[in-house]
PDBQT receptor file of N, H, CA, C and O in Angstrom, charges set to zero:
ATOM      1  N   UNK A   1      25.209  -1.072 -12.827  1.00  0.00    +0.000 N 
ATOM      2  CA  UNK A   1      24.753  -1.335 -11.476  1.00  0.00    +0.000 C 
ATOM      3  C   UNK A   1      25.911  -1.254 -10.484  1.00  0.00    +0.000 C 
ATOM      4  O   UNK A   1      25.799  -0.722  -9.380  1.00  0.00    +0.000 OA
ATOM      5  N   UNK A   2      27.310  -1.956 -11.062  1.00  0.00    +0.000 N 
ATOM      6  H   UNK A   2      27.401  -2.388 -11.959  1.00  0.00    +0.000 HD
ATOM      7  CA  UNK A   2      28.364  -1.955 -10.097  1.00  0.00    +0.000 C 
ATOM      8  C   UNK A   2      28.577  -0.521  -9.846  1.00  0.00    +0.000 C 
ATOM      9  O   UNK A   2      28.669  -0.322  -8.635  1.00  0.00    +0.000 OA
ATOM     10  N   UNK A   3      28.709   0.755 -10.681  1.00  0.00    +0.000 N 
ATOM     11  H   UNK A   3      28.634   0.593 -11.665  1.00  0.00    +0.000 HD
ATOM     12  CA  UNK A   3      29.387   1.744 -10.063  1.00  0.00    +0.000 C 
ATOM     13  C   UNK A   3      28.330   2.405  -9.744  1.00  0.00    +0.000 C 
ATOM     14  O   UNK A   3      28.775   3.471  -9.320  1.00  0.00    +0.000 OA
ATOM     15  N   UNK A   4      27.079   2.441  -9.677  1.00  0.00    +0.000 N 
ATOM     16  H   UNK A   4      26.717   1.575 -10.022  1.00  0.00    +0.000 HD
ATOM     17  CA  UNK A   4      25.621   3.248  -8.764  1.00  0.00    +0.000 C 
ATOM     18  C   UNK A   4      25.782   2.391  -7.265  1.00  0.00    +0.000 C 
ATOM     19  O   UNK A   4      25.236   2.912  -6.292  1.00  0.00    +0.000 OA
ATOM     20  N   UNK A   5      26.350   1.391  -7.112  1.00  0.00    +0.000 N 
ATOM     21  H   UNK A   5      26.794   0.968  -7.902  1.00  0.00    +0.000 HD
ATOM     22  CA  UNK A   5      26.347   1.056  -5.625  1.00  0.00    +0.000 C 
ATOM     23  C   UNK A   5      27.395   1.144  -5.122  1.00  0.00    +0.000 C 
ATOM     24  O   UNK A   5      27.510   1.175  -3.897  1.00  0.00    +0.000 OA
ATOM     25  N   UNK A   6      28.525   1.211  -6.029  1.00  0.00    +0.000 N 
ATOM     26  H   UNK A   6      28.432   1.185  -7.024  1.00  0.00    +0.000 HD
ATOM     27  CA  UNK A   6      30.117   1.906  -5.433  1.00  0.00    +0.000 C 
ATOM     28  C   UNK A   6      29.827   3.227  -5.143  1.00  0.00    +0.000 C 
ATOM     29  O   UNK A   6      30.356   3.547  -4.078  1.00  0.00    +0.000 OA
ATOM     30  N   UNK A   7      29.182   4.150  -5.674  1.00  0.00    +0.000 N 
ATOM     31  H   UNK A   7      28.752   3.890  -6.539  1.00  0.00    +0.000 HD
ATOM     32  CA  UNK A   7      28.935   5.608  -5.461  1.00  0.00    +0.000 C 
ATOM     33  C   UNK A   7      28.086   5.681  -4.132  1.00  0.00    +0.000 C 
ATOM     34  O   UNK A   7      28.176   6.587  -3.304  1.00  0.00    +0.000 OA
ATOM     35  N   UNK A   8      27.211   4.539  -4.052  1.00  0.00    +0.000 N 
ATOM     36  H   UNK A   8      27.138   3.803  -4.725  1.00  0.00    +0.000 HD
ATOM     37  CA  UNK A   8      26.223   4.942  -2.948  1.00  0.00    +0.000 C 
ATOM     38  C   UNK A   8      26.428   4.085  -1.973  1.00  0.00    +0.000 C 
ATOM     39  O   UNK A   8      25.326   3.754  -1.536  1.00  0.00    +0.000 OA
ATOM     40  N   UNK A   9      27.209   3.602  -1.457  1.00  0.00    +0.000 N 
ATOM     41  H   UNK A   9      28.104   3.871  -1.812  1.00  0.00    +0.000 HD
ATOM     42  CA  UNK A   9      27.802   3.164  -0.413  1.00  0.00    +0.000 C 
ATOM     43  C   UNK A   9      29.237   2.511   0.384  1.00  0.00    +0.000 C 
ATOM     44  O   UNK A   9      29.911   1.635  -0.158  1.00  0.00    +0.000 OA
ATOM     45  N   UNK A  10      29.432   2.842   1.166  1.00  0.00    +0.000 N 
ATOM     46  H   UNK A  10      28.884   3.554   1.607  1.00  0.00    +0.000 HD
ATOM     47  CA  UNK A  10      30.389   2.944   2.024  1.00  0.00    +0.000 C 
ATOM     48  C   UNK A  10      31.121   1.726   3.330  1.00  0.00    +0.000 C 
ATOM     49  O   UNK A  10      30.552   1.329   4.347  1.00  0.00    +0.000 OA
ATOM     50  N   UNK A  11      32.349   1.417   2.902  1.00  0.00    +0.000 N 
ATOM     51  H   UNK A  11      32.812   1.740   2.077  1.00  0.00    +0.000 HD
ATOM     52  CA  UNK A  11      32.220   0.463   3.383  1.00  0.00    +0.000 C 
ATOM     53  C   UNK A  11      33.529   1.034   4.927  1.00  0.00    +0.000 C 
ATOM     54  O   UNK A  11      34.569   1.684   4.818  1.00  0.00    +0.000 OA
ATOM     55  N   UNK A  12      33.010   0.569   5.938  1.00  0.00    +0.000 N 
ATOM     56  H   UNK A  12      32.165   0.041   6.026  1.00  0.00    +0.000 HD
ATOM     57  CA  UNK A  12      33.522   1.006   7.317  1.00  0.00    +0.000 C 
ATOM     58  C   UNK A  12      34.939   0.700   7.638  1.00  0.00    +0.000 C 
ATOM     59  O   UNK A  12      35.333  -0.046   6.742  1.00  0.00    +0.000 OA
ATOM     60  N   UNK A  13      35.786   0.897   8.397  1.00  0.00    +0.000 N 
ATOM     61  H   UNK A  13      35.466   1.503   9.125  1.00  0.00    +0.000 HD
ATOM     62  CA  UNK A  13      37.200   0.065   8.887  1.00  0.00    +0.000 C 
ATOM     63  C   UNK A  13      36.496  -1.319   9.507  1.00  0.00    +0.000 C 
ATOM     64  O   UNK A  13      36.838  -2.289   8.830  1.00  0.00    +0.000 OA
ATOM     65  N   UNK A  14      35.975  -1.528  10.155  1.00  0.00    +0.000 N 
ATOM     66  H   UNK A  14      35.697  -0.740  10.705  1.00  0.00    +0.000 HD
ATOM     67  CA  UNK A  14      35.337  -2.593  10.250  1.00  0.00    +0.000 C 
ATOM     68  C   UNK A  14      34.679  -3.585   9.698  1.00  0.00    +0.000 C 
ATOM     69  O   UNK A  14      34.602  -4.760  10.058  1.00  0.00    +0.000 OA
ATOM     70  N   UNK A  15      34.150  -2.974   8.686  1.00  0.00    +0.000 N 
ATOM     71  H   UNK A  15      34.213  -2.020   8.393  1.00  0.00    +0.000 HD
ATOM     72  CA  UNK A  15      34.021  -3.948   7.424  1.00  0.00    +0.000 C 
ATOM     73  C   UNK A  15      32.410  -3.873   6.921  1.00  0.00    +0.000 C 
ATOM     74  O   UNK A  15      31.845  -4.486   6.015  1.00  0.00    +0.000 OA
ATOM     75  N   UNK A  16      31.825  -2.716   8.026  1.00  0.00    +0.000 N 
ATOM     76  H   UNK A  16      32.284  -2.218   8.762  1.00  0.00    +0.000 HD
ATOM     77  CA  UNK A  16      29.954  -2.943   7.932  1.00  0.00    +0.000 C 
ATOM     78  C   UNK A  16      29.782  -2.109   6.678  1.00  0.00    +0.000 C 
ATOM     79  O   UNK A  16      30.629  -1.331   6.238  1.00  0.00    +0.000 OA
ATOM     80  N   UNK A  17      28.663  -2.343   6.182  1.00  0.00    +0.000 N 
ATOM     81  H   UNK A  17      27.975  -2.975   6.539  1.00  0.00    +0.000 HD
ATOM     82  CA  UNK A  17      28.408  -1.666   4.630  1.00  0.00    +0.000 C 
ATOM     83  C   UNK A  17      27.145  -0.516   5.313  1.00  0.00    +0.000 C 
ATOM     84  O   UNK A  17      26.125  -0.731   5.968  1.00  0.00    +0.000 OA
ATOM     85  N   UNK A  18      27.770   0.726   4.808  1.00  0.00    +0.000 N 
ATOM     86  H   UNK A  18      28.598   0.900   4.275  1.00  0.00    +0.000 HD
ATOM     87  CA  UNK A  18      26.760   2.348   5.677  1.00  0.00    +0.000 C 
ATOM     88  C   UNK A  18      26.557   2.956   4.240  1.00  0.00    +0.000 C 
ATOM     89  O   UNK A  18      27.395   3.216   3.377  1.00  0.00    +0.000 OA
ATOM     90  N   UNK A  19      25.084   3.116   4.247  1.00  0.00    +0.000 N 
ATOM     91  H   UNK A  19      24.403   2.906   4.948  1.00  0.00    +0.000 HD
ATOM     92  CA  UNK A  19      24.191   3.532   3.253  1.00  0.00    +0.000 C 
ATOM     93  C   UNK A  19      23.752   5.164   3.643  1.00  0.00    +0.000 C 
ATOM     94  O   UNK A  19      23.922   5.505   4.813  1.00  0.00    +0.000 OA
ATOM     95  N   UNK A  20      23.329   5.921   2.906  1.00  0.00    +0.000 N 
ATOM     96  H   UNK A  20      23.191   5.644   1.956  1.00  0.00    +0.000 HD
ATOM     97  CA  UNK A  20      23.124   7.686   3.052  1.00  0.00    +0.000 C 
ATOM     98  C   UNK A  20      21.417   7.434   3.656  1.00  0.00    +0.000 C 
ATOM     99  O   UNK A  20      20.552   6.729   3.136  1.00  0.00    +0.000 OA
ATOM    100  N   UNK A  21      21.346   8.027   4.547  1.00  0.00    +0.000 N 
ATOM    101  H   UNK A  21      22.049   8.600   4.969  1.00  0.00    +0.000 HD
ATOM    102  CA  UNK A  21      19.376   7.428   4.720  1.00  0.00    +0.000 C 
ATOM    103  C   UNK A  21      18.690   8.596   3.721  1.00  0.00    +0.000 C 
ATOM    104  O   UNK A  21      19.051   9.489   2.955  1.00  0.00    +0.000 OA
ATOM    105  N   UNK A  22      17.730   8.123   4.127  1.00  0.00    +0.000 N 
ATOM    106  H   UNK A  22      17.436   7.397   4.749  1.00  0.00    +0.000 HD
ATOM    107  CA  UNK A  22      17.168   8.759   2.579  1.00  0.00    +0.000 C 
ATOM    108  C   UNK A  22      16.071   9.806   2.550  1.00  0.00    +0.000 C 
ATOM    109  O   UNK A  22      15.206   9.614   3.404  1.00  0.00    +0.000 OA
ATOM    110  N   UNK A  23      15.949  10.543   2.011  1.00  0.00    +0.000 N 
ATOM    111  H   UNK A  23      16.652  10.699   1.316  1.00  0.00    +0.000 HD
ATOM    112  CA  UNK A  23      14.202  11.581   1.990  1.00  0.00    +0.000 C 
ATOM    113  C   UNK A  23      14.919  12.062   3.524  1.00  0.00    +0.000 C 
ATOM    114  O   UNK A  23      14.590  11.762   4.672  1.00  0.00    +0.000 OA
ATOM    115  N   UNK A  24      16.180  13.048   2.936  1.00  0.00    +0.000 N 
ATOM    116  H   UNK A  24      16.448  13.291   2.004  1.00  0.00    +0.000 HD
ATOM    117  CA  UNK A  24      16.887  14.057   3.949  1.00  0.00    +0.000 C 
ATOM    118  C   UNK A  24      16.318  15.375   3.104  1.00  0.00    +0.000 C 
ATOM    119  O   UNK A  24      15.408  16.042   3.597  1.00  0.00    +0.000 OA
ATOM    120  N   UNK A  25      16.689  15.600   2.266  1.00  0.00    +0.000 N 
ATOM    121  H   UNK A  25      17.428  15.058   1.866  1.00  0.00    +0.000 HD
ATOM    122  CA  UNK A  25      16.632  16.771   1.484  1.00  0.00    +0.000 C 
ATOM    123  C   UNK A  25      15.109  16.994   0.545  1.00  0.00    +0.000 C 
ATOM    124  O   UNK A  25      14.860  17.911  -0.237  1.00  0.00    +0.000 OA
ATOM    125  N   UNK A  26      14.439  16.103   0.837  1.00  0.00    +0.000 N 
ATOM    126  H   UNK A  26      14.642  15.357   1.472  1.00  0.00    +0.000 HD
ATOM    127  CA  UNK A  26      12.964  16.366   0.121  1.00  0.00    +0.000 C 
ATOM    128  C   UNK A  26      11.860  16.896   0.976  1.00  0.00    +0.000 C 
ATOM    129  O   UNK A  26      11.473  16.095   1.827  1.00  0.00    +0.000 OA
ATOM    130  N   UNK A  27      11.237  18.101   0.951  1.00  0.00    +0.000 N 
ATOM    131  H   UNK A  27      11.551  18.751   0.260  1.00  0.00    +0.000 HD
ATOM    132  CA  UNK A  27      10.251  18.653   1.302  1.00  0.00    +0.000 C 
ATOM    133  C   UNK A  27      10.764  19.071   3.428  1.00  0.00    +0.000 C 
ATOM    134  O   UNK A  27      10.108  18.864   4.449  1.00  0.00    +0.000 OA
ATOM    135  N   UNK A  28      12.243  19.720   3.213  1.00  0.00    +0.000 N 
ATOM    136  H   UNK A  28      12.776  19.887   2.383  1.00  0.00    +0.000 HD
ATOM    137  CA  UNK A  28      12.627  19.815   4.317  1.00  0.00    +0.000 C 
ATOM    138  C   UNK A  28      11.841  20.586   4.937  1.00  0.00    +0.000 C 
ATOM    139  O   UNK A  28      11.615  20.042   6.018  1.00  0.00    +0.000 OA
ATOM    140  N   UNK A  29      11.175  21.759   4.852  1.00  0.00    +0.000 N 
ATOM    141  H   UNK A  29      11.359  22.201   3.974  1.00  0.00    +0.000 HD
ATOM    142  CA  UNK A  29      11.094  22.336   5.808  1.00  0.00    +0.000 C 
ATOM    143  C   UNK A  29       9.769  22.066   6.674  1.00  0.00    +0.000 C 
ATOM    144  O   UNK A  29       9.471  22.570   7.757  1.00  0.00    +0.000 OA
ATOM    145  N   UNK A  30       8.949  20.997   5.793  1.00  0.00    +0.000 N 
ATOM    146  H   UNK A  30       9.191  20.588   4.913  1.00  0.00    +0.000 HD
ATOM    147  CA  UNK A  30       7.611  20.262   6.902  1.00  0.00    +0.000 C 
ATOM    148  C   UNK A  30       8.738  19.596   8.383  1.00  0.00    +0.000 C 
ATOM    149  O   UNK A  30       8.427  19.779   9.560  1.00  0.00    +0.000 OA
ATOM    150  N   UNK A  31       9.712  19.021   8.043  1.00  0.00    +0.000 N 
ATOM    151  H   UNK A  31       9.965  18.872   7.087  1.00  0.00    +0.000 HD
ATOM    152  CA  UNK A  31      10.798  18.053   8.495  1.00  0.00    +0.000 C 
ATOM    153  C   UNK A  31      10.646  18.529   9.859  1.00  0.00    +0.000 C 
ATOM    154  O   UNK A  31      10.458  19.743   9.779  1.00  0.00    +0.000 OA
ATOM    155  N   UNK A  32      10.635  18.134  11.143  1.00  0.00    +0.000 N 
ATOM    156  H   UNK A  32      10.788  17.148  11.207  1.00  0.00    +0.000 HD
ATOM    157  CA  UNK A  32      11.538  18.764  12.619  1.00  0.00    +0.000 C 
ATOM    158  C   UNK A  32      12.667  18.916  13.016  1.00  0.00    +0.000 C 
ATOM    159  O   UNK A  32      13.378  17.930  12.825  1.00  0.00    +0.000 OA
ATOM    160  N   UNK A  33      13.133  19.738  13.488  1.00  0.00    +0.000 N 
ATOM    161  H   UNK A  33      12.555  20.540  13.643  1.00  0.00    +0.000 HD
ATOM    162  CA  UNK A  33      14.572  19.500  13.708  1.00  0.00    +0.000 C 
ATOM    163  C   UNK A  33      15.205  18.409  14.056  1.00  0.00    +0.000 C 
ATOM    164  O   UNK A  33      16.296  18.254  13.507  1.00  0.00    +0.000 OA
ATOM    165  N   UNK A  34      14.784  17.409  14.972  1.00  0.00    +0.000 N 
ATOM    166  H   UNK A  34      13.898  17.535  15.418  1.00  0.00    +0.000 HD
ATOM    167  CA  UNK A  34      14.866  16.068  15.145  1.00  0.00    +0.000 C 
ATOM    168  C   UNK A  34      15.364  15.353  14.176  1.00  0.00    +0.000 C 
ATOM    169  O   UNK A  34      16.534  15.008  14.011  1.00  0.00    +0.000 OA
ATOM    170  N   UNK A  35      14.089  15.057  13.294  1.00  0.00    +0.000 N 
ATOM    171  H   UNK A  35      13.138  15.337  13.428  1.00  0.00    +0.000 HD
ATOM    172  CA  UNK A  35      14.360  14.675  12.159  1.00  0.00    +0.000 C 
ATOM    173  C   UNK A  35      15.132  15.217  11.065  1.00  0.00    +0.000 C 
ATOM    174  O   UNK A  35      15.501  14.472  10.157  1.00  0.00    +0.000 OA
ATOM    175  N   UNK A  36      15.265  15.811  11.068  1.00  0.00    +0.000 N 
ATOM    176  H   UNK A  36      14.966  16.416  11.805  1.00  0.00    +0.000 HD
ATOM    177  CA  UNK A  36      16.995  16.341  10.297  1.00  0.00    +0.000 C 
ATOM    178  C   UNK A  36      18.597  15.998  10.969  1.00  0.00    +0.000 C 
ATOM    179  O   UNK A  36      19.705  15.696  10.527  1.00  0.00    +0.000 OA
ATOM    180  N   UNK A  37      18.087  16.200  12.045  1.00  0.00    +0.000 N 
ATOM    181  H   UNK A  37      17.187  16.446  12.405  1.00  0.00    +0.000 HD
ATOM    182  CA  UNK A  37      19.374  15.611  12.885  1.00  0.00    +0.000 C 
ATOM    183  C   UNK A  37      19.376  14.160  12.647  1.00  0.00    +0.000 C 
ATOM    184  O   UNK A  37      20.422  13.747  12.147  1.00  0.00    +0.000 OA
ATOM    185  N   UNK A  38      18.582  13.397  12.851  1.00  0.00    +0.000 N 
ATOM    186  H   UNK A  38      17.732  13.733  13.258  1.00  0.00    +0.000 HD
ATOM    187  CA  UNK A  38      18.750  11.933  13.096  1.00  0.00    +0.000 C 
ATOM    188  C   UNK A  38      18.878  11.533  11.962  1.00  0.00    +0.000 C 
ATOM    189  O   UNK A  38      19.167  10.347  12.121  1.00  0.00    +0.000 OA
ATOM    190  N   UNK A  39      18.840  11.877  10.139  1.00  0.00    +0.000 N 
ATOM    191  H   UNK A  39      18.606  12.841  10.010  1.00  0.00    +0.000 HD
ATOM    192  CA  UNK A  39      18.820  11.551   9.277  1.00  0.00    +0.000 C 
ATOM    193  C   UNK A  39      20.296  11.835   8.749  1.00  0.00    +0.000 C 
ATOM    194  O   UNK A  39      20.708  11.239   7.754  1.00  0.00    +0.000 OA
ATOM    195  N   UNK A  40      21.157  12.839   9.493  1.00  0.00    +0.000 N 
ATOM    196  H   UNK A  40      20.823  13.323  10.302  1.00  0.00    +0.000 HD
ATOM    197  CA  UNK A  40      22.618  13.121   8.980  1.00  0.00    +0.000 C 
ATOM    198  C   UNK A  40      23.782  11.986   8.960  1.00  0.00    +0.000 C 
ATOM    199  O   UNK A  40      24.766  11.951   8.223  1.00  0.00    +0.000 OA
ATOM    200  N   UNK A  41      23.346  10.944  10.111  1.00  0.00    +0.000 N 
ATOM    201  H   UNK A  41      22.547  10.972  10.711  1.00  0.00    +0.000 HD
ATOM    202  CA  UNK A  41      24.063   9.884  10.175  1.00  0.00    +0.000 C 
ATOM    203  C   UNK A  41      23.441   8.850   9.203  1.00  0.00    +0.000 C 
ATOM    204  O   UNK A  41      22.285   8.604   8.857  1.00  0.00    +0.000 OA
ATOM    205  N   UNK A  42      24.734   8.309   8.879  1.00  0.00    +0.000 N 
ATOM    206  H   UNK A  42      25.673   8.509   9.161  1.00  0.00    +0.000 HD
ATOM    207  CA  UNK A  42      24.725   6.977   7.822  1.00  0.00    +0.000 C 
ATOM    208  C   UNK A  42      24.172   5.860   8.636  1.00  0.00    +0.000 C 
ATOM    209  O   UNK A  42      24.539   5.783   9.809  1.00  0.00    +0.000 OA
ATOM    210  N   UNK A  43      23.024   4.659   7.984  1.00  0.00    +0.000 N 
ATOM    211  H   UNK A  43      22.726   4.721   7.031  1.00  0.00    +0.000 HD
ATOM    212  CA  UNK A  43      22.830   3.509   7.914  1.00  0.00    +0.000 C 
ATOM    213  C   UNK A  43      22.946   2.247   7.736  1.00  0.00    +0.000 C 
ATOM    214  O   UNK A  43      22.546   1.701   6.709  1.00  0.00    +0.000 OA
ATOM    215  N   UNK A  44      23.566   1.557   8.810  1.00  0.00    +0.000 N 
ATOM    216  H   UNK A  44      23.891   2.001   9.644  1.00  0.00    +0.000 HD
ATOM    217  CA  UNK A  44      23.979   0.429   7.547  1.00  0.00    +0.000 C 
ATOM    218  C   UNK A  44      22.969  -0.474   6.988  1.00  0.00    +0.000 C 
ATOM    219  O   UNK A  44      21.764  -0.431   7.234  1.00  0.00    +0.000 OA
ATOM    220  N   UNK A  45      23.617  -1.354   6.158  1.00  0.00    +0.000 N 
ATOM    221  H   UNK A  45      24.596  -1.389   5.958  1.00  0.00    +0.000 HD
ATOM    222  CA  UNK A  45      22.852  -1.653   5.239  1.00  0.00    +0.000 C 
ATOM    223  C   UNK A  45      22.392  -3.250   6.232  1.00  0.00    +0.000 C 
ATOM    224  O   UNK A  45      23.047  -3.418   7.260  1.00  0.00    +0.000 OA
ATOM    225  N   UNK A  46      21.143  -4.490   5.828  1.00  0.00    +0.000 N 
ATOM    226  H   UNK A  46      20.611  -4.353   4.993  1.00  0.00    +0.000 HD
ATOM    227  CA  UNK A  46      20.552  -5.243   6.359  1.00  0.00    +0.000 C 
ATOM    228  C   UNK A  46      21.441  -6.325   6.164  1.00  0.00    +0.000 C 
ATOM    229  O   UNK A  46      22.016  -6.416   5.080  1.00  0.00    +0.000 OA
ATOM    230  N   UNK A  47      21.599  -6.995   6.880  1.00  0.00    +0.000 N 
ATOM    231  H   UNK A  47      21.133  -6.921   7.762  1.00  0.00    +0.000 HD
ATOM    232  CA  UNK A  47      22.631  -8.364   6.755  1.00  0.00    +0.000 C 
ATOM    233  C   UNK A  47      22.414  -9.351   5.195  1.00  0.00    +0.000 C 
ATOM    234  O   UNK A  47      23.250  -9.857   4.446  1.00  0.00    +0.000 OA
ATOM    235  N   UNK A  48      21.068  -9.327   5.162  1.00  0.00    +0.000 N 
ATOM    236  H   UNK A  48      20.389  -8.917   5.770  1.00  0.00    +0.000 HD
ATOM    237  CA  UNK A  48      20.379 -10.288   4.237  1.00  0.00    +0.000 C 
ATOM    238  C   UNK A  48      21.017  -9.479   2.912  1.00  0.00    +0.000 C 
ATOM    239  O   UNK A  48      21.499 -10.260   2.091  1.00  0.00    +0.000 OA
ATOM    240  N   UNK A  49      21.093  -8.312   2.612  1.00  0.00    +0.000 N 
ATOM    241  H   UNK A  49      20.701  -7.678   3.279  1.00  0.00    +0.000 HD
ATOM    242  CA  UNK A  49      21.597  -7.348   1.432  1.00  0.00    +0.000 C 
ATOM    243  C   UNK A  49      23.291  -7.323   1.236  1.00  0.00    +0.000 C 
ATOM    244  O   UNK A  49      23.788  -6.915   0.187  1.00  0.00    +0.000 OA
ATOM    245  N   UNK A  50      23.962  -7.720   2.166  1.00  0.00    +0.000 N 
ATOM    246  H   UNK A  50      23.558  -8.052   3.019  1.00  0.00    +0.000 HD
ATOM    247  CA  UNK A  50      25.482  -6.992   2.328  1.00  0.00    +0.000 C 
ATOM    248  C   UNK A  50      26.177  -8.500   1.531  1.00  0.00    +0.000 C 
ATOM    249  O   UNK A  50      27.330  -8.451   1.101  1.00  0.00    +0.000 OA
ATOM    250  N   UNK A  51      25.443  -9.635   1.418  1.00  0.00    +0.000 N 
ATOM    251  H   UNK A  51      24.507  -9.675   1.767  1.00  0.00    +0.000 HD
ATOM    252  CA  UNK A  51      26.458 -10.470   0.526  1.00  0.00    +0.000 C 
ATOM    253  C   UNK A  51      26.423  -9.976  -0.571  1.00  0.00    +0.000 C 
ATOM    254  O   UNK A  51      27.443  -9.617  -1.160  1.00  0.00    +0.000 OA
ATOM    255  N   UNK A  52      25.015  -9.845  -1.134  1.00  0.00    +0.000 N 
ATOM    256  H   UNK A  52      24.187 -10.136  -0.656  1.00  0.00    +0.000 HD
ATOM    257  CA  UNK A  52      24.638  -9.400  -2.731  1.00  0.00    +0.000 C 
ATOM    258  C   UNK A  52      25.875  -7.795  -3.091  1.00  0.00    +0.000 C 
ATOM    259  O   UNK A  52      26.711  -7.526  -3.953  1.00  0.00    +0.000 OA
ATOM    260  N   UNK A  53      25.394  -7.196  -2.022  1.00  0.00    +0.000 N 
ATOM    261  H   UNK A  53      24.715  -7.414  -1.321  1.00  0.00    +0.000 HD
ATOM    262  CA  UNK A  53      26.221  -5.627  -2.545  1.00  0.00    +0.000 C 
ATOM    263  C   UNK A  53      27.852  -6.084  -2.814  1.00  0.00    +0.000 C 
ATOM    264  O   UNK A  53      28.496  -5.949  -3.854  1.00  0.00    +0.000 OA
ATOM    265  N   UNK A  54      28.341  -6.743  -1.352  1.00  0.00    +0.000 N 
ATOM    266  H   UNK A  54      27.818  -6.852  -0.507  1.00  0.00    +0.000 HD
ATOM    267  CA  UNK A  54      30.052  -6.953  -1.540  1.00  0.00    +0.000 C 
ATOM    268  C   UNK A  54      29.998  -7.401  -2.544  1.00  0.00    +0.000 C 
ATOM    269  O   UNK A  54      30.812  -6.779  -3.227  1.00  0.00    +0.000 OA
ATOM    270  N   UNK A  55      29.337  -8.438  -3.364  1.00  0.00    +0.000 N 
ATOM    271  H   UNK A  55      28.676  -8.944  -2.809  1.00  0.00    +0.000 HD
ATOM    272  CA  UNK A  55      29.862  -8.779  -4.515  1.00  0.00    +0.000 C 
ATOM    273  C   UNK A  55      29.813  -7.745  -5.937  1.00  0.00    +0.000 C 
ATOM    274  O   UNK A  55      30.332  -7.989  -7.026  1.00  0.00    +0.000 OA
ATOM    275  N   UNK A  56      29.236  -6.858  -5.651  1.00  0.00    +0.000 N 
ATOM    276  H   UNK A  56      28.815  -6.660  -4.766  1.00  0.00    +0.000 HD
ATOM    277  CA  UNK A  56      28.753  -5.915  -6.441  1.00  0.00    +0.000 C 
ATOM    278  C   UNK A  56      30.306  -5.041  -6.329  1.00  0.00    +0.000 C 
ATOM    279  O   UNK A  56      30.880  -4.612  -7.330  1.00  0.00    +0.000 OA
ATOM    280  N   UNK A  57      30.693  -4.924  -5.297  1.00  0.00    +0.000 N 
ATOM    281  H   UNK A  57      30.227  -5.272  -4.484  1.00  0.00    +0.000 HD
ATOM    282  CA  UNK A  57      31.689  -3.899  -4.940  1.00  0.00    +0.000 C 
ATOM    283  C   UNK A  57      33.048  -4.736  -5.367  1.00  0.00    +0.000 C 
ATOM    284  O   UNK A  57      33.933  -4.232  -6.060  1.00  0.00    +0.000 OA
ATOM    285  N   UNK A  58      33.085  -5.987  -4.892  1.00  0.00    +0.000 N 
ATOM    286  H   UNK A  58      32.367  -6.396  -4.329  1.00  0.00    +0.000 HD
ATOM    287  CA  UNK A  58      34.215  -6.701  -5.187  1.00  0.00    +0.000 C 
ATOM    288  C   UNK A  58      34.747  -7.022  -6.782  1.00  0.00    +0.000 C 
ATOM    289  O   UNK A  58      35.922  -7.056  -7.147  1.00  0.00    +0.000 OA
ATOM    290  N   UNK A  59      33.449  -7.263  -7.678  1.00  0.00    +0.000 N 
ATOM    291  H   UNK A  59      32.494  -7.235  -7.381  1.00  0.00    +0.000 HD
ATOM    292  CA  UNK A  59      33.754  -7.736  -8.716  1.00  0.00    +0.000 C 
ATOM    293  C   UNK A  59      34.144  -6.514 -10.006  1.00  0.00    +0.000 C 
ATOM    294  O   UNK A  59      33.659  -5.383 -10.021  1.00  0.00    +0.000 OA
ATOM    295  N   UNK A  60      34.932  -6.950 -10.837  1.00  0.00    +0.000 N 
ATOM    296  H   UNK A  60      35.326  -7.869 -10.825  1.00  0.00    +0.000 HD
ATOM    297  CA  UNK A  60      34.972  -5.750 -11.835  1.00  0.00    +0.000 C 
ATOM    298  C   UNK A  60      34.801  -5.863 -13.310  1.00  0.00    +0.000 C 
ATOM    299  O   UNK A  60      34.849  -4.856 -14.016  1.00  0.00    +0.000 OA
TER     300      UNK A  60
């Protein structure tokens, strides 16, 4: 579990935890251009989630 959430997320100079958004690359070409654009930027992750993950990331 620790290294599937080290791989899949990113932690900022600031310290916020930014997640890949998701259902970018599935069934693109129904997609709008819009929506391809607005999906290239990273997410961060929900406040309520970011204690559980740091510890995920912190511990070894």
């Amino acid at each position: 579990m620790k290294k599937a959430v080290s791989k899949r997320i990113k932690v900022s100079k600031s310290g916020k935890l930014l997640r890949r958004q998701v259902a970018v690359d599935h069934f693109r070409s129904k997609k709008t251009g819009n929506q391809i654009q607005s999906k290239r930027n990273h997410r961060s992750i929900a406040k309520g989630y970011q204690k559980i993950i740091k510890g995920y990331l912190t511990s070894k």
